[in-house]
C-alpha positions as a Markdown table, in Angstrom:
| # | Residue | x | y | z |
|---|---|---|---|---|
| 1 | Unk | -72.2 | -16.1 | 44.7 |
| 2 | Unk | -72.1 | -13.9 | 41.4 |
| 3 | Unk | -70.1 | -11.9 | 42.8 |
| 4 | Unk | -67.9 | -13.7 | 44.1 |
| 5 | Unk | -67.6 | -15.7 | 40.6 |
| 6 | Unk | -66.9 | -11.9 | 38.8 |
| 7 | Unk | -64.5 | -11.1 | 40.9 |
| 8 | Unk | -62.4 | -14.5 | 41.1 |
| 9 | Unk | -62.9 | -13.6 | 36.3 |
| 10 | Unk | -61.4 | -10.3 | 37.4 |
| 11 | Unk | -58.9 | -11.4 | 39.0 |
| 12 | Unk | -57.9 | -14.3 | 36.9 |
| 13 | Unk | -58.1 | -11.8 | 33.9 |
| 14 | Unk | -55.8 | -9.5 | 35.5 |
| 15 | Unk | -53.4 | -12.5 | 35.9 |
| 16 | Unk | -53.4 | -13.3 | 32.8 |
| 17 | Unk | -52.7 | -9.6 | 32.1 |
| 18 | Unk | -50.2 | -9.1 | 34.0 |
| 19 | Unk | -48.7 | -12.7 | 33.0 |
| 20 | Unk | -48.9 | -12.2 | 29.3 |
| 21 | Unk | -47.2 | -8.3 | 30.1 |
| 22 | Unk | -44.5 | -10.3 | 31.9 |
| 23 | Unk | -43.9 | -12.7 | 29.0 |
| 24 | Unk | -44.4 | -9.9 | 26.7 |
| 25 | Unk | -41.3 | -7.9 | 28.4 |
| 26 | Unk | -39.2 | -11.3 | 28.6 |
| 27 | Unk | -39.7 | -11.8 | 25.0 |
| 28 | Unk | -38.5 | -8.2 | 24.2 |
| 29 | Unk | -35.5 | -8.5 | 26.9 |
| 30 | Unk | -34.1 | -12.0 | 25.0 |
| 31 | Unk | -34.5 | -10.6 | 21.2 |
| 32 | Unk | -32.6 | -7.5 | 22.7 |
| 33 | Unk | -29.8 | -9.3 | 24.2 |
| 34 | Unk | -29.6 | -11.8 | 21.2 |
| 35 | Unk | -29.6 | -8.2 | 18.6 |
| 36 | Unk | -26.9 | -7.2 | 20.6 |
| 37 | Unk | -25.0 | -10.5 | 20.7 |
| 38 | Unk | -25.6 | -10.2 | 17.2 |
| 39 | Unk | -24.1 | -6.3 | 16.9 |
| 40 | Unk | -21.1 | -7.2 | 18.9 |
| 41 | Unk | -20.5 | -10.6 | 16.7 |
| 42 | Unk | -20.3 | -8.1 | 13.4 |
| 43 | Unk | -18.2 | -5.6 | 15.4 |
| 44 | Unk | -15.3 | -8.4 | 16.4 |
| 45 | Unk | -13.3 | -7.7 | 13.4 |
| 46 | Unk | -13.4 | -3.9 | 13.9 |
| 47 | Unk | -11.7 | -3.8 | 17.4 |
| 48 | Unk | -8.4 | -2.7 | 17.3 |
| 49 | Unk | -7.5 | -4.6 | 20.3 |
| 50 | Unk | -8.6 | -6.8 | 22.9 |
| 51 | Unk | -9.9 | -3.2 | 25.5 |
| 52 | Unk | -11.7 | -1.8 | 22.9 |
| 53 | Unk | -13.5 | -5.5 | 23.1 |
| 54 | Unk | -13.8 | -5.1 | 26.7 |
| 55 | Unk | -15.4 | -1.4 | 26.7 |
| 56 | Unk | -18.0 | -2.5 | 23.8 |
| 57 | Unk | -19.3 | -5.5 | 25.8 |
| 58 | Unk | -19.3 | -3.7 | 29.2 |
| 59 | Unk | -21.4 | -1.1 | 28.0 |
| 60 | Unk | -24.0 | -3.5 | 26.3 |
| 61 | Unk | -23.7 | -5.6 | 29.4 |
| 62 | Unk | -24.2 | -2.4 | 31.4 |
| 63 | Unk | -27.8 | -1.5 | 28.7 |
| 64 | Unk | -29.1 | -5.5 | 28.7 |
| 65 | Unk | -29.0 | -5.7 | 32.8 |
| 66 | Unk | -31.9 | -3.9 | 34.5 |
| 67 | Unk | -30.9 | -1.4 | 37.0 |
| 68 | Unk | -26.7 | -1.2 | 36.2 |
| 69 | Unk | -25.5 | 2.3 | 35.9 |
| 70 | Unk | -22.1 | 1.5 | 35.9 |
| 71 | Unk | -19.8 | -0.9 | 35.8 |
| 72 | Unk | -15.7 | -2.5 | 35.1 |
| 73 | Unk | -13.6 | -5.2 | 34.0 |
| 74 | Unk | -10.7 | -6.2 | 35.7 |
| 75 | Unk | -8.3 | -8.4 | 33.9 |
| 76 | Unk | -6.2 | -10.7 | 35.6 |
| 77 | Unk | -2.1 | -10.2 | 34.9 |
| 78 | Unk | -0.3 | -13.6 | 35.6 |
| 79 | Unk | 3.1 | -12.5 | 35.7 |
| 80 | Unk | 2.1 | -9.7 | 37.5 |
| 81 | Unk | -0.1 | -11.9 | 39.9 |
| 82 | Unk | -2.7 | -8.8 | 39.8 |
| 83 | Unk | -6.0 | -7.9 | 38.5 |
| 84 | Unk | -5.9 | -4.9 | 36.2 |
| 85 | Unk | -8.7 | -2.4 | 35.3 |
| 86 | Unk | -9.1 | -2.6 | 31.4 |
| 87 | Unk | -12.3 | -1.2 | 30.6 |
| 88 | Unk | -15.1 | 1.1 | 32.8 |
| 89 | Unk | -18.3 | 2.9 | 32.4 |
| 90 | Unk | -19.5 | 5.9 | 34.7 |
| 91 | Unk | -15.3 | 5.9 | 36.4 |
| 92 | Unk | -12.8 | 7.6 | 35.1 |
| 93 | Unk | -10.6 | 4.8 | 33.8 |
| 94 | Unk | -6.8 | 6.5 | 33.5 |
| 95 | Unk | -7.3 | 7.0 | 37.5 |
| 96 | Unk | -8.5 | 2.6 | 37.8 |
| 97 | Unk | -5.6 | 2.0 | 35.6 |
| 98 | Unk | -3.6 | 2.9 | 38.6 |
| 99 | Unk | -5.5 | 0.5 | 41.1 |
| 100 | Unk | -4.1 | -3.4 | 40.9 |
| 101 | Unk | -6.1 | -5.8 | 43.4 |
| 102 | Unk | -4.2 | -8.9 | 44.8 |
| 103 | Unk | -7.2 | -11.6 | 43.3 |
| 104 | Unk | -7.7 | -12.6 | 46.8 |
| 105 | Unk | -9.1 | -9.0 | 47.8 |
| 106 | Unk | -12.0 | -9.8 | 45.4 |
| 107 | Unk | -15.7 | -10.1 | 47.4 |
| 108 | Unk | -16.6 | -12.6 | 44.4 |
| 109 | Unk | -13.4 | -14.9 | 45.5 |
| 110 | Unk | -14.1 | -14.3 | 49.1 |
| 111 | Unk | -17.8 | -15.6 | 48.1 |
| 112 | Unk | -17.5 | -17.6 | 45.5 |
| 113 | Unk | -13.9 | -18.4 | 45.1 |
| 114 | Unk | -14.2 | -16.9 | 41.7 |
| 115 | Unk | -16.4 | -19.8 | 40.3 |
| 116 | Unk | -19.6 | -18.2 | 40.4 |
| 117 | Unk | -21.6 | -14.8 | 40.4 |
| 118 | Unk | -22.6 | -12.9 | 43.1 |
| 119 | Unk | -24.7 | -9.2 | 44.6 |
| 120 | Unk | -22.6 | -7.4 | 47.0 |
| 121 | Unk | -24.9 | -4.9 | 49.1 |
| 122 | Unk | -22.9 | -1.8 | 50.0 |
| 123 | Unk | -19.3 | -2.8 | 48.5 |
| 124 | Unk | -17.6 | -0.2 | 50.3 |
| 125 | Unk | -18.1 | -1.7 | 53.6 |
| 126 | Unk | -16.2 | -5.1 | 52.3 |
| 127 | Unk | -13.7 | -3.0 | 50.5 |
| 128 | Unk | -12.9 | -1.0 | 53.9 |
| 129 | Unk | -12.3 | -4.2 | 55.7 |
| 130 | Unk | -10.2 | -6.5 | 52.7 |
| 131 | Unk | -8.6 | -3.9 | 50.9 |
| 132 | Unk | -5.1 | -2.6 | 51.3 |
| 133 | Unk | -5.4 | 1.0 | 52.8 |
| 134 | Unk | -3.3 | 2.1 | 49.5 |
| 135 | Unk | -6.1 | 0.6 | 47.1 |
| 136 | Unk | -9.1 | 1.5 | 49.3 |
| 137 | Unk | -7.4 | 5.1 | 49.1 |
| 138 | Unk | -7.0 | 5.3 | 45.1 |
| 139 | Unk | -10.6 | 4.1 | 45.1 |
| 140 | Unk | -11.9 | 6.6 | 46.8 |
| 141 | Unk | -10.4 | 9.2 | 45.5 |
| 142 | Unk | -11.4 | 7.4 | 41.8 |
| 143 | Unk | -15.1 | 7.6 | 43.4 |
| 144 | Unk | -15.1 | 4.2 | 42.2 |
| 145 | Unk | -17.1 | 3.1 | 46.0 |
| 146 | Unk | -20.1 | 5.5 | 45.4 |
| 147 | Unk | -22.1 | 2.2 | 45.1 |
| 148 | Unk | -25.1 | 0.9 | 47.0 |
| 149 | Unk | -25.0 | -2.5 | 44.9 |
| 150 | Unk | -23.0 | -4.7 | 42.5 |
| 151 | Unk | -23.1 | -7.5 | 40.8 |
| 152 | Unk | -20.0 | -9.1 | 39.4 |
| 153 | Unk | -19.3 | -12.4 | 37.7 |
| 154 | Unk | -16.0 | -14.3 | 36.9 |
| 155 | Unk | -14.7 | -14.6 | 33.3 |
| 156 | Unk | -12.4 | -17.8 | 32.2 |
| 157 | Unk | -10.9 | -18.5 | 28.9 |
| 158 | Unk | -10.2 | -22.3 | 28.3 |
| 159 | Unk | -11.1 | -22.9 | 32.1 |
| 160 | Unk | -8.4 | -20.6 | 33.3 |
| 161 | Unk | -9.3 | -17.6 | 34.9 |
| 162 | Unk | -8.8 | -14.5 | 33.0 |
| 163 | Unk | -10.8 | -11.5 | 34.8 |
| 164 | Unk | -14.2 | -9.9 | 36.6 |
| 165 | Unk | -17.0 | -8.3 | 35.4 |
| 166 | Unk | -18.8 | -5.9 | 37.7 |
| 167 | Unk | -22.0 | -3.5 | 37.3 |
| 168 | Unk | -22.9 | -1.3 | 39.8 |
| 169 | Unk | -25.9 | 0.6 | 40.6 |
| 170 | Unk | -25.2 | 3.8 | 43.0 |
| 171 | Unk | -28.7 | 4.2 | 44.0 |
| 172 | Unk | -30.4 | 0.8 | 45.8 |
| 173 | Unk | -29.2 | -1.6 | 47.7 |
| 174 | Unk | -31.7 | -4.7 | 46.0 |
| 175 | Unk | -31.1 | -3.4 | 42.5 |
| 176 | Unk | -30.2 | -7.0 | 41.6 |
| 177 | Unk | -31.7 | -10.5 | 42.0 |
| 178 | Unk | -31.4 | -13.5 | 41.1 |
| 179 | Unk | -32.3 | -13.0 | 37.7 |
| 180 | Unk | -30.0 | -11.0 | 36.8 |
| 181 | Unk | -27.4 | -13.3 | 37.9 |
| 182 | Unk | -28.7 | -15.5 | 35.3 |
| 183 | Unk | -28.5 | -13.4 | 32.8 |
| 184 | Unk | -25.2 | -12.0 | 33.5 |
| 185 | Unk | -23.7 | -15.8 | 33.3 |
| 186 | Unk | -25.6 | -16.2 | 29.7 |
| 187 | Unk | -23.8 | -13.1 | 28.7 |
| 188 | Unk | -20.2 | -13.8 | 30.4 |
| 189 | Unk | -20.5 | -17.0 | 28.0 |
| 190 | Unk | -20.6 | -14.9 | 25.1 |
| 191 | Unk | -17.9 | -12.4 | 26.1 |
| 192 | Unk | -15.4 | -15.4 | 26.8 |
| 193 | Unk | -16.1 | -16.7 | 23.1 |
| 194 | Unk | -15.5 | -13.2 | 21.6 |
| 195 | Unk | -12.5 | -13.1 | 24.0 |
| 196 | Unk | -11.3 | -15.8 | 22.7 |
| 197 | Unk | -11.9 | -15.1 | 18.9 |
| 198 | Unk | -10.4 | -11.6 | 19.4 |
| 199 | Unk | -7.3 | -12.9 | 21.2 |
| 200 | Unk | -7.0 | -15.9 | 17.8 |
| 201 | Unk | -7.4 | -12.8 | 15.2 |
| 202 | Unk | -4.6 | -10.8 | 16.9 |
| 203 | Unk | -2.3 | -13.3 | 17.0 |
| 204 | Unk | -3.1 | -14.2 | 13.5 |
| 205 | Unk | -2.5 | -10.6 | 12.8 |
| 206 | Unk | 0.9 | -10.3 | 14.5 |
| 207 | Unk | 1.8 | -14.0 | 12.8 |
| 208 | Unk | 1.1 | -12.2 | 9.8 |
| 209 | Unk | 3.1 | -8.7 | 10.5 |
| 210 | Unk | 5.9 | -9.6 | 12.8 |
| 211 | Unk | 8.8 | -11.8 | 13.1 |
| 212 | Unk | 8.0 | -14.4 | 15.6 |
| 213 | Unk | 11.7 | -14.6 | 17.0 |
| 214 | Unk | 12.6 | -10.7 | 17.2 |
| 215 | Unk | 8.7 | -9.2 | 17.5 |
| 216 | Unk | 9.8 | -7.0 | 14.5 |
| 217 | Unk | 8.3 | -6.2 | 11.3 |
| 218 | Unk | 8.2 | -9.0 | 8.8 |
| 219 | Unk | 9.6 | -7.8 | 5.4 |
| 220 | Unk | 6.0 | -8.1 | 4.3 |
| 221 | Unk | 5.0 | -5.7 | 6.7 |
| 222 | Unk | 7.8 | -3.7 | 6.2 |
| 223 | Unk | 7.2 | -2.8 | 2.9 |
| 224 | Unk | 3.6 | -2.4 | 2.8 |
| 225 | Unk | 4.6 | 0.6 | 5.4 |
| 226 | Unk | 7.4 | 1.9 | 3.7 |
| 227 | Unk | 4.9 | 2.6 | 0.9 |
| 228 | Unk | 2.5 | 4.4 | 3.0 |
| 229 | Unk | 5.5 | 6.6 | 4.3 |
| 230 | Unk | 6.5 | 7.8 | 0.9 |
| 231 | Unk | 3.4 | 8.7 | 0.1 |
| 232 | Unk | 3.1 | 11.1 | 2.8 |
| 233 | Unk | 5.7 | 13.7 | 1.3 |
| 234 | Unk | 8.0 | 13.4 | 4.9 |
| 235 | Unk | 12.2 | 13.3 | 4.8 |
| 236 | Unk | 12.8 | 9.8 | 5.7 |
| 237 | Unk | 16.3 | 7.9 | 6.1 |
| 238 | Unk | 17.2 | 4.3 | 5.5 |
| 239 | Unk | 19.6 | 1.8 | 7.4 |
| 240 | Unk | 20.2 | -1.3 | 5.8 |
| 241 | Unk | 21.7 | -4.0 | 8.6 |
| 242 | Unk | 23.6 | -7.1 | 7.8 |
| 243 | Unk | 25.4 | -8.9 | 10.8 |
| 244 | Unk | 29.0 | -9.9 | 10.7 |
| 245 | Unk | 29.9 | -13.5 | 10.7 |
| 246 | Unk | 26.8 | -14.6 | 11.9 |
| 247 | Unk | 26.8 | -17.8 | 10.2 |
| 248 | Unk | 30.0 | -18.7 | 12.3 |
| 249 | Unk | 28.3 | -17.8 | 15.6 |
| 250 | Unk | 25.5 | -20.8 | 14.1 |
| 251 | Unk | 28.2 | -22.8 | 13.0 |
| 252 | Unk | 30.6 | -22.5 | 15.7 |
| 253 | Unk | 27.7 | -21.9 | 19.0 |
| 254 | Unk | 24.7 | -23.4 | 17.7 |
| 255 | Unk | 21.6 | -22.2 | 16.6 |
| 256 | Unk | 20.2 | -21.6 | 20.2 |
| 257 | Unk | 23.2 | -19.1 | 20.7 |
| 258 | Unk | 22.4 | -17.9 | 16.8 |
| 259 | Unk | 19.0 | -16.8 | 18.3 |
| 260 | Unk | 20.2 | -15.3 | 21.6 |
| 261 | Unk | 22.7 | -13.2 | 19.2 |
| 262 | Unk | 19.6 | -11.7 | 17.2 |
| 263 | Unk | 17.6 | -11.5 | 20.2 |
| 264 | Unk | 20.7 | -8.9 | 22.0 |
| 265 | Unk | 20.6 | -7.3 | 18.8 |
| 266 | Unk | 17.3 | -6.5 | 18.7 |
| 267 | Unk | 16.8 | -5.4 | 21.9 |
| 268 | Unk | 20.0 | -2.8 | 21.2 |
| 269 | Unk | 18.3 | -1.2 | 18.6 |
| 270 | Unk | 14.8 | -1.0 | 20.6 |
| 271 | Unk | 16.5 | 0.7 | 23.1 |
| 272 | Unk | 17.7 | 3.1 | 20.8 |
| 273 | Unk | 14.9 | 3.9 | 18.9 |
| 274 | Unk | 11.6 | 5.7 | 19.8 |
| 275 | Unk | 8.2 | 6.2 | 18.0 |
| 276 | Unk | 9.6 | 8.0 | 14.8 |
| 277 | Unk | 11.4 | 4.9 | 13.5 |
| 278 | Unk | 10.2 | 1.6 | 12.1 |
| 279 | Unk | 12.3 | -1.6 | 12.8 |
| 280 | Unk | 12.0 | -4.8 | 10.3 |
| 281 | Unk | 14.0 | -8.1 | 10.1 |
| 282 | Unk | 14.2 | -7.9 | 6.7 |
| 283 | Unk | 16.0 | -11.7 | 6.4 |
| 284 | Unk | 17.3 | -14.3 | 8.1 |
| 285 | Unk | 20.8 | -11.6 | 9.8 |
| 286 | Unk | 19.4 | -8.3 | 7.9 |
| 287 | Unk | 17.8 | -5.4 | 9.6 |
| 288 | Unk | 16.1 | -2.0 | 7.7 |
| 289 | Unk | 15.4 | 0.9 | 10.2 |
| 290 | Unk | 13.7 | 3.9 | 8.6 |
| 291 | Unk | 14.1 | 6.5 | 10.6 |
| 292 | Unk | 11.7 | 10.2 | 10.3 |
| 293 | Unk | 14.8 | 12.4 | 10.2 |
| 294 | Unk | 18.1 | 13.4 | 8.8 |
| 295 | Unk | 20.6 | 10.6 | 7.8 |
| 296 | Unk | 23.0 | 12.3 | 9.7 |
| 297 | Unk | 21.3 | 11.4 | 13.5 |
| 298 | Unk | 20.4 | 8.2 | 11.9 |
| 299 | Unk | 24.2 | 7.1 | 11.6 |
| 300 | Unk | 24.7 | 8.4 | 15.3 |
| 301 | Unk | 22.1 | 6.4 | 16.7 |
| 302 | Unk | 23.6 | 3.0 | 14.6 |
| 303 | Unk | 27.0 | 4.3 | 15.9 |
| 304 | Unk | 26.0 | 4.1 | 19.5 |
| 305 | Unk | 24.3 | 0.6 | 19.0 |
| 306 | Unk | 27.7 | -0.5 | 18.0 |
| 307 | Unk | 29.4 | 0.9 | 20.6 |
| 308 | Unk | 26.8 | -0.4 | 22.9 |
| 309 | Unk | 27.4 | -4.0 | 21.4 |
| 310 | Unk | 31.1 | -3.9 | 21.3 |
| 311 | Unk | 30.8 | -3.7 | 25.2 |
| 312 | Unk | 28.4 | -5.9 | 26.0 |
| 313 | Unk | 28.7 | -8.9 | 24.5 |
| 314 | Unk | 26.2 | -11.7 | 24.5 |
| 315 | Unk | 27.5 | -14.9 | 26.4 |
| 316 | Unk | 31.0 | -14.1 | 25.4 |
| 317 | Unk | 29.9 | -13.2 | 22.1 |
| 318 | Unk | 30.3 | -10.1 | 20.3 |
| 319 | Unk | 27.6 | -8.7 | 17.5 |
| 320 | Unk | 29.2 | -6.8 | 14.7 |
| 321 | Unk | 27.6 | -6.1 | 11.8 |
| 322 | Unk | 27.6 | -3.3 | 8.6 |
| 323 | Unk | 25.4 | -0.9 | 7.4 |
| 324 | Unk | 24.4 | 1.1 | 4.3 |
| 325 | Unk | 22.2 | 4.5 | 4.5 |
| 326 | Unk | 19.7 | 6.2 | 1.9 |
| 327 | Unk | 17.3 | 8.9 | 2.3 |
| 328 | Unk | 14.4 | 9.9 | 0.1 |
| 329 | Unk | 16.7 | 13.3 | -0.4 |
| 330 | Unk | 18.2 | 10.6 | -2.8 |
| 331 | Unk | 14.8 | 9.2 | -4.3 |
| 332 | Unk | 11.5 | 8.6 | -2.8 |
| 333 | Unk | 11.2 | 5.1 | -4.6 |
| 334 | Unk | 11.0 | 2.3 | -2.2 |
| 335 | Unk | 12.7 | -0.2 | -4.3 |
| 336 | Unk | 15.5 | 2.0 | -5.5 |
| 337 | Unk | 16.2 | 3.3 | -1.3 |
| 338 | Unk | 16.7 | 0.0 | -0.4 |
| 339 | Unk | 19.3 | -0.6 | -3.3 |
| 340 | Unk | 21.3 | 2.5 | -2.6 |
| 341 | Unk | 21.8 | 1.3 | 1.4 |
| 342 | Unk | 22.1 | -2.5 | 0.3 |
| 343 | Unk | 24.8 | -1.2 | -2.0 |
| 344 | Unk | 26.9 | 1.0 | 0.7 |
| 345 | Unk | 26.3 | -1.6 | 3.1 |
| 346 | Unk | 27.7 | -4.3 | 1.5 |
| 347 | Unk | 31.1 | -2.0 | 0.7 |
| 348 | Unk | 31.1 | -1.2 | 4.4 |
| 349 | Unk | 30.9 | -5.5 | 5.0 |
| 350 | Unk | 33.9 | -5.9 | 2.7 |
| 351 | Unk | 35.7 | -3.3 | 4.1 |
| 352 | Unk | 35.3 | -4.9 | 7.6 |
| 353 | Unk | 36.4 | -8.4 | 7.0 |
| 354 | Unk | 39.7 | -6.7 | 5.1 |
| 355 | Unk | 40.2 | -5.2 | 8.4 |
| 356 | Unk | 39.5 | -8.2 | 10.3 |
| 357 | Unk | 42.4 | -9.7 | 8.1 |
């Protein structure tokens, strides 16, 4: 009877052992997920843009889940009607970037219809028998299907849905249970809020930087770069941009038509222009274009978008407009480059409506 009694204390001690190790390592798992909930909260305001967001929190996700090795996150294009690989840990991403998955060739929207998270076993054998052969191929050969078991959850931004989470573990086939699911759908929560406050700082940034209409650098913006360029010592040119008459295309076509007119502009001189010039909508119908090069090449391209223009005209309407040059082989003073074009350009304006007469 003693012995029985000592053994049933040993046993229950043990329990409580083992109980207070298991609460012990729960405790440590929730003030490490709410640290780095914490870390990624301080980081928001550091990521450049919205993948650098969705690297960071795959590779905490990918530390805070027991058994992931590796792991994605697809991102769901609307206009595209495909998912997108935007972030990945343990694949070579510039090879995923080249896989786009139809939604519907998801397992979690074949399980789940995307609404909740689920463990694949053995992904390969789904992705076999539901992918296209040309995605299954650019998997394999991405060795993104050396995987004995995922786990992948849905992400949705103001109840839309927006993308996939997966981790993967290339090893066992019951890496994951039931708990982890749990866990993973505490911390998609938290990655759809920094979503979300990511996607509201960049477009407070680009409210802030570019003209809503064109998508071109404010005047704000434009001069706080101009500054930064003159600094640097490099030949740079100017091209100050005024269109012709465009208060009679408002007056006489409407401001809709005023818009579309800006709009064809713009897109002339994007077309023109590559990574060594900056493009700004300086006011309501002025442009400045500072080009890295000679002010020679710099009136050649301007000449081209006018020839362009003259040809294609915008619902019957032809964009015209003058233009003044400087370069900092004139002065390397921002304020006095912009006065040299402004002054040529509006010569060139009058010389064009005398023509016109």
């Amino acid at each position: 009877m003693e012995i029985a009694a000592a053994i049933i204390a040993i046993l229950f001690a043990i329990y409580l052992i083992v109980n207070n190790m298991k609460l012990k390592s729960e405790y440590q798992r929730t003030e490490k997920i709410k640290n780095t909930l914490i870390d990624v909260a301080k980081e928001i305001e550091d990521f450049k843009s919205i993948d650098d967001l969705y690297q960071r929190i795959l590779e905490y996700t990918i530390d805070l889940i027991e058994n992931a090795q590796r792991g994605s996150i697809l991102i769901y294009d609307r206009n595209k009607n495909h998912m997108e690989y935007k972030a990945a840990v343990g694949f070579d991403i510039e090879s995923l970037k080249n896989v786009h998955l139809r939604k519907e060739e998801l397992y979690l929207y074949r399980t789940t219809k995307l609404k909740e998270p689920s463990i694949i076993k053995n992904p390969r054998v789904f992705d076999d028998e539901h992918l296209s052969k040309k995605s299954f191929k650019k998997l394999v050969e991405s060795n993104a299907l050396d995987i004995k078991c995922t786990i992948s959850a849905p992400i949705y931004i103001d109840g839309d849905f927006y993308g996939v989470i997966n981790l993967d573990n290339n090893i066992r086939e019951d890496a994951f249970n039931k708990r982890d699911i749990i866990l993973l759908k505490y911390i998609v929560i938290q990655l759809e809020a920094a979503i979300k406050i990511v996607k509201l700082m960049n477009e407070l940034k680009f409210i802030s930087s570019y003209d809503h209409l064109t998508g071109l650098l404010n005047r704000r913006k434009f001069e706080e770069l101009l500054n930064d360029l003159l600094s640097t010592g490099e030949t740079l040119s100017i091209c100050l941009i005024d269109l012709d008459d465009f208060k009679y295309i408002n007056d006489t076509f409407g401001h809709k038509k005023g818009d579309e007119a800006l709009k064809h502009f713009t897109n002339a001189i994007r077309k023109q222009f590559d990574d060594n010039a900056y493009i700004c909508r300086y006011a309501g119908d002025e442009f400045v274009i500072v080009f890295k090069g000679s002010k020679k090449i710099l009136r050649e391209k301007i000449d081209e978008i006018k020839e362009f223009l003259d040809t294609n005209p915008v619902d019957g309407i032809n964009v015209k407009f003058s233009a003044g040059y400087s370069s900092t082989f004139e002065t390397r003073n921002a304020d006095k480059l912009i006065t040299i074009a402004d002054n040529e350009m509006y010569e060139q304006k009058k010389k064009n409506k005398l023509e016109v007469r």
